[in-house]
C-alpha positions in Angstrom: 33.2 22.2 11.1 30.1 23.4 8.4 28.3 26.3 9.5 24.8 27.2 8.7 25.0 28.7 5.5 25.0 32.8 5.2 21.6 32.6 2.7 19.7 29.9 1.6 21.0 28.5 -2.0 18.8 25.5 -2.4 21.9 23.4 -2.7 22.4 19.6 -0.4 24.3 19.3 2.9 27.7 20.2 2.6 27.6 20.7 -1.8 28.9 24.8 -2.0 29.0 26.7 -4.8 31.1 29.3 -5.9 31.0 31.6 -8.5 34.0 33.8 -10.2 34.5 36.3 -13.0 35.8 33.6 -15.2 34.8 30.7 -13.4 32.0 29.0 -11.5 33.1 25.9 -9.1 30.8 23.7 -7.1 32.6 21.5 -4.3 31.6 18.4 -1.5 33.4 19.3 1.5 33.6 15.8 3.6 33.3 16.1 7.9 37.2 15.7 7.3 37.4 19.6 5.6 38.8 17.8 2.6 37.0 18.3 -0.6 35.3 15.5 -1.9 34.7 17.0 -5.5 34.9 19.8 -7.5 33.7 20.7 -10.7 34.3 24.0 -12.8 33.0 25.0 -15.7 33.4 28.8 -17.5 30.9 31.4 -16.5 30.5 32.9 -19.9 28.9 29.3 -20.8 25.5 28.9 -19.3 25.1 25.1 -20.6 28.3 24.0 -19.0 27.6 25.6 -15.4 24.2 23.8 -15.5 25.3 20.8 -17.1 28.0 21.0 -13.6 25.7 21.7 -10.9 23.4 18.9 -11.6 26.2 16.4 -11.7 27.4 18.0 -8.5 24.1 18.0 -6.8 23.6 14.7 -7.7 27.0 13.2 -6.7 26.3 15.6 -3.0 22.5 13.7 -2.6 24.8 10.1 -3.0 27.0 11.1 -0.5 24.4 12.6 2.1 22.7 9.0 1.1 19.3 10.5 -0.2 19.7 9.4 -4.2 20.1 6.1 -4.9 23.6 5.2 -6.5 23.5 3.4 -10.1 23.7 -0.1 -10.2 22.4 -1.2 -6.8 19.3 -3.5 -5.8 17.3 0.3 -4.7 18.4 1.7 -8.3 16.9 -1.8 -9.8 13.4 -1.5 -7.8 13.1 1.7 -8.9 13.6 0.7 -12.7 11.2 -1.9 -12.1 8.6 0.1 -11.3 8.8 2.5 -13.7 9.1 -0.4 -16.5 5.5 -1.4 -14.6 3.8 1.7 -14.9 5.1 2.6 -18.4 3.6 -0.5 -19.9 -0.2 -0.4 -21.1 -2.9 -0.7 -18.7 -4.1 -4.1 -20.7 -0.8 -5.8 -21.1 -0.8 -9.1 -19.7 2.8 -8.3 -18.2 1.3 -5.7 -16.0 0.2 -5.8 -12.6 -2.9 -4.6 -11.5 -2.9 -1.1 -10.0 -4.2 -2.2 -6.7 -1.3 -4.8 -6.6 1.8 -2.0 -8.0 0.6 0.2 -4.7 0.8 -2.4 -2.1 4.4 -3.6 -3.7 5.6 0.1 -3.3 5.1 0.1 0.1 6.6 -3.4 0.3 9.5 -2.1 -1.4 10.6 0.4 1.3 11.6 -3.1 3.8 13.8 -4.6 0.3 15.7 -0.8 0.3 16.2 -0.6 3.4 18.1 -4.0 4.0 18.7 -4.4 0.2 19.2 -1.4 -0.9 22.6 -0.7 -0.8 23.8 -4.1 -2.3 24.6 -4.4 -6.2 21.6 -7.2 -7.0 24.1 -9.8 -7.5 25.4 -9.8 -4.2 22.5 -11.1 -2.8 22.6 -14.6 -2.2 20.2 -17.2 -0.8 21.7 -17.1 2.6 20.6 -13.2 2.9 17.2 -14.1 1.7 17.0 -16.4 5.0 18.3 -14.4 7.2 15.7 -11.7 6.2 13.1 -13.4 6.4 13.6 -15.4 9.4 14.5 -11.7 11.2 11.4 -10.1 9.8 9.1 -13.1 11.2 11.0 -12.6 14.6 9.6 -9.5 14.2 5.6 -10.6 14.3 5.7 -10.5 10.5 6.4 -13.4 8.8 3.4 -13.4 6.3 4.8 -9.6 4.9 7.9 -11.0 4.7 6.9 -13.7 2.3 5.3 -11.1 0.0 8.3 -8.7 0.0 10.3 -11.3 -1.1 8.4 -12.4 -3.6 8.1 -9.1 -4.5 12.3 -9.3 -4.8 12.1 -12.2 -7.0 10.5 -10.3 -9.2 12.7 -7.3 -9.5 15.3 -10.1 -9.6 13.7 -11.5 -12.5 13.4 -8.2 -14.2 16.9 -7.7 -14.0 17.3 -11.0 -15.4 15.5 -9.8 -18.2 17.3 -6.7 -18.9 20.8 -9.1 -18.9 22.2 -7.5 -15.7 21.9 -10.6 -14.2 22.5 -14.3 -14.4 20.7 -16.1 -11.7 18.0 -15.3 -9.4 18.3 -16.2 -6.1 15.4 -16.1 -4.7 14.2 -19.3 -7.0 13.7 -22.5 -4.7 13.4 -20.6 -1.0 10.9 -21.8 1.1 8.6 -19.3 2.7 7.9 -19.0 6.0 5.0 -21.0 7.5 2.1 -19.0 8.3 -1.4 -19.2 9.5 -4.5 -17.8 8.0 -6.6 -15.2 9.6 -9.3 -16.5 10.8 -11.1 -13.5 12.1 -14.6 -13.2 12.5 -16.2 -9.7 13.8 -19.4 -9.9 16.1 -22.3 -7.8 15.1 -22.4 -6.3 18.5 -18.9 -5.1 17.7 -19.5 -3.4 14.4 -22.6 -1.9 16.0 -20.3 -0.8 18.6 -18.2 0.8 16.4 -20.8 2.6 14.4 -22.5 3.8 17.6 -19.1 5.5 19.2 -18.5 6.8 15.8 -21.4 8.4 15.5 -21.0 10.4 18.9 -17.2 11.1 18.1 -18.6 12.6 14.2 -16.6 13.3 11.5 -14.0 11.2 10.0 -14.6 8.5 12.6 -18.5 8.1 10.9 -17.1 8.4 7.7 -14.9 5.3 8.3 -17.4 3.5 10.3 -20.0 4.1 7.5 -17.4 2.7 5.1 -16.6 -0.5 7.0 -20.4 -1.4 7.0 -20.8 -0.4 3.6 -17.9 -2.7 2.9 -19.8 -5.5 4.9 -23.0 -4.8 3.0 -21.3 -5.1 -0.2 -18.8 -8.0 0.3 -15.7 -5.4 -0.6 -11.9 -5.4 -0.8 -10.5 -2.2 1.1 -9.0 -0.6 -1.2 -12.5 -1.1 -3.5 -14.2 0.7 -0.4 -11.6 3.4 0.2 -11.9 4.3 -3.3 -15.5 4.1 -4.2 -17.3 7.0 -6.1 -20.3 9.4 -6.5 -20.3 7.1 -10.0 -20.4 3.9 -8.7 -24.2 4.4 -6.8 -26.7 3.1 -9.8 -30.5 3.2 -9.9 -30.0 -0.5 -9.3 -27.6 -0.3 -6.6 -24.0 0.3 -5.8 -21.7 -0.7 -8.8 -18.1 -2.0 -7.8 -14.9 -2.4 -9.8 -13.4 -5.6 -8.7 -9.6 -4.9 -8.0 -8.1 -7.9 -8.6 -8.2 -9.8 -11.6 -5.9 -12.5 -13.9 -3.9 -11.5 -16.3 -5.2 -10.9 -19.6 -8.6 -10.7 -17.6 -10.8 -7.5 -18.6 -12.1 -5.3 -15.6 -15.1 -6.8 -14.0 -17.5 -4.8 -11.8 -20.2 -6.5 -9.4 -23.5 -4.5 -8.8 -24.6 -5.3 -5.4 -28.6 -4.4 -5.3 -29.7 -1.8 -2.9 -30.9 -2.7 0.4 -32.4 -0.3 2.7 -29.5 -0.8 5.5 -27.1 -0.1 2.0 -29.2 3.0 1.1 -29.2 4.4 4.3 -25.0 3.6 4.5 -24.6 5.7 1.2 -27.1 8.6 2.0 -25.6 9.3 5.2 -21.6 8.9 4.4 -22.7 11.6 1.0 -24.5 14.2 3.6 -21.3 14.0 6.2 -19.2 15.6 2.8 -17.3 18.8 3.9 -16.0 18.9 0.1 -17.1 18.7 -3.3 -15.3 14.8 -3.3 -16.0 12.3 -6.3 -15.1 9.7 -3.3 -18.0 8.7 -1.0 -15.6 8.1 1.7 -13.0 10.7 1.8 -10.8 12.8 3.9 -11.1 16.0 5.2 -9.3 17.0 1.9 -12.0 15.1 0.0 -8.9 12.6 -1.2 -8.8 9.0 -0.5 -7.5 8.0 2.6 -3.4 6.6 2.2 -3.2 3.3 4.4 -1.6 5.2 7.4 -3.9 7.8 7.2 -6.8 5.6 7.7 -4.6 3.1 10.8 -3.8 6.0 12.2 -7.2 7.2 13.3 -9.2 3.6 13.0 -7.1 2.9 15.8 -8.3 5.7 17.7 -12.2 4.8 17.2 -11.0 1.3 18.4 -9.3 2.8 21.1 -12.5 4.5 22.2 -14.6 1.2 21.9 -12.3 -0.3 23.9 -12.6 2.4 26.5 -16.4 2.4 26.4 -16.7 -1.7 26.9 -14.7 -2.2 29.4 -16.8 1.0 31.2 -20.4 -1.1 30.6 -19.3 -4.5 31.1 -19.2 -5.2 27.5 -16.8 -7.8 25.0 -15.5 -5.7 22.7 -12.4 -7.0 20.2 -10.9 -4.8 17.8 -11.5 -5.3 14.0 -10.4 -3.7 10.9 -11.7 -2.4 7.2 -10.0 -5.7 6.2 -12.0 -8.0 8.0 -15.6 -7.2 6.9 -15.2 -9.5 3.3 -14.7 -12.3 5.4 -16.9 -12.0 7.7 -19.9 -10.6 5.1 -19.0 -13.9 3.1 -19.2 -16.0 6.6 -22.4 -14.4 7.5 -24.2 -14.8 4.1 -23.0 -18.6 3.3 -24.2 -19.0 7.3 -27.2 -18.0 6.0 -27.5 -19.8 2.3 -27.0 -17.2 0.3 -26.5 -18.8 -3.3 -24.9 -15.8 -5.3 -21.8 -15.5 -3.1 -19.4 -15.9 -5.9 -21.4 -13.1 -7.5 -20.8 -10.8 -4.3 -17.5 -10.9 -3.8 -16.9 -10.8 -7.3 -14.7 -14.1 -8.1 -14.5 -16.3 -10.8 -14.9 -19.6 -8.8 -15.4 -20.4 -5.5 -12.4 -22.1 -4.2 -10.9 -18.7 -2.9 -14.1 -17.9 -0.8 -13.9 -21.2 0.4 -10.1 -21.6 1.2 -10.1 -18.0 2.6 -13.6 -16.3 3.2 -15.1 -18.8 4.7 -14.9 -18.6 8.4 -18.1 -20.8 9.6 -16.8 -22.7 12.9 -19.9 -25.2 11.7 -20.9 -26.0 8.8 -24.1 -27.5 8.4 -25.6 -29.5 5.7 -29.2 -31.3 5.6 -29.7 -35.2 5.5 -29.8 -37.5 2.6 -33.4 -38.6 2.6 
């Protein structure tokens, strides 16, 4: 049976060390009492006892199973990233920043079911079986981007000639439907007024959403907007996604009084010296879970005070104000809504955006 240990040595679960007058031994001792490893080195030679205990720390995190072993699919994700990141920002093989954070957090489903597997153990079969369990699971739409996201580590280790086929070429995805979400102005007024009586970083996320409404924005453009994005003109934003090879566009969306008044009031609710306009408490951007965690609450509180008055109320997220700012204006015939939310064309506003339940059009004369 391990014991706690006599004094703190900074060394992993069940990795002890040991140290002689000649000799200095570290040693894995398995739930068995048998020793898993040990290495020695002399102690008069200061290179070879370091060189030891970080082979031996390393082989103790593999066992404990919090270092991922050489040669799996977990060791190749994490080789694809870093082969992502170390490329130039304006290399036409790189993803966009915004799209390299929402794969890492994709990732962390792959490792967990993946993980463990050498990459070409995986075979079409597993891909199926994943992804028919993870729409089972209310997810089906994540599930097609996390495998796509695992075709493309495939594909990388295709590249580096570790492997010879990729088998995630040819699945079929599973069928999903668009969101088709539309939020009420008497919910986001809702939301604004029951975060402004709850304060702090409710309002701050409240004020965000609208400003995201007001300026046709992505979440992540919102979460991560700047003191240097307000211009005389109005607020200047960097569009996060772009084609490859495609230089970094910004839209300037003009100020409007309700936009003015958004800005002014998130800037005066600062508690810190923040660059971003809608931080945290910290003055940092929000991490995704940061900000579900209490947007649900606000929700939570809407809830609470509709059903109290009578009132509809159905809960919304930062998400869903570009598609229902691009609704709203083509509802009302705004001509520059390429030009708001920043796109090339307009057959992504139209296939996506666009939420109208009736579209109207004039006669012929």
């Amino acid at each position: 049976m391990i014991g706690r240990r006599e004094s703190p040595d900074g060394l992993p679960f069940r990795l002890y060390e040991r140290k002689g007058k000649f000799k200095v031994s570290y040693g894995y001792k398995l739930p068995s009492g048998k020793w898993a490893f040990r290495l020695s080195a002399a102690a008069n030679n200061a290179a070879a006892v370091a060189e030891i205990r970080r082979d031996a720390i390393l082989r103790a995190e593999v066992l404990n199973g919090n270092a991922v072993q050489a040669g799996t699919t977990a060791d190749l994700i994490e080789r694809y990233f870093v082969w992502q990141e170390s490329m130039p920002a304006d290399s036409e093989m790189r993803k966009a920043t915004i799209t390299l954070k929402e794969n890492k957090v994709e990732s962390a489903w792959l490792t967990r079911v993946f993980g463990a597997m050498p990459p070409e153990a995986i075979k079409p079969r597993h891909i199926y079986a994943y992804l028919t369990n993870r729409a089972a699971k209310g997810a089906p739409a994540k599930a097609n981007k996390e495998i796509a996201l695992l075709s493309a580590v495939l594909e990388y280790g295709r590249r580096m000639g570790e492997l010879e086929t990729n088998p995630c070429r040819g699945i079929k995805y599973n069928k999903t439907r668009p969101r088709q979400k539309y939020v009420e102005a008497a919910d986001l007024e809702l939301a604004l007024k029951i975060a402004r009586e709850r304060g702090g970083s409710y309002l701050v996320m409240a004020l965000c959403l609208y400003t995201a409404y007001l300026t046709v924005s992505r979440p992540t453009e919102m979460r991560a907007l700047t003191r240097q994005n307000i211009k005389p003109e109005g607020i200047e934003v960097a569009v996060g996604k772009r084609k490859k090879g495609q230089a970094q566009r910004n839209k300037l969306i003009e100020w409007s009084p309700a936009l003015r008044a958004s800005i002014d009031e998130a800037i005066q609710l600062h508690r810190t010296s923040s660059v971003y306009i809608f931080g945290n408490v910290h003055g940092q951007v929000y991490t995704r879970s940061g900000w579900n965690t209490i947007w649900t609450r606000l929700m939570k509180y809407c809830e609470k005070h509709a059903e109290e008055n009578g009132l509809d109320f159905t809960r919304f997220t930062l998400a869903d104000m570009r598609p229902s700012a691009v609704t709203d204006r083509m509802e009302g015939g705004d001509a520059n809504i390429i030009d708001a939310t920043g796109h090339s064309d307009g057959r992504m506003v139209a296939k996506v955006y666009d939420r109208r339940k009736t579209k109207t059009a004039k006669a012929t004369k």
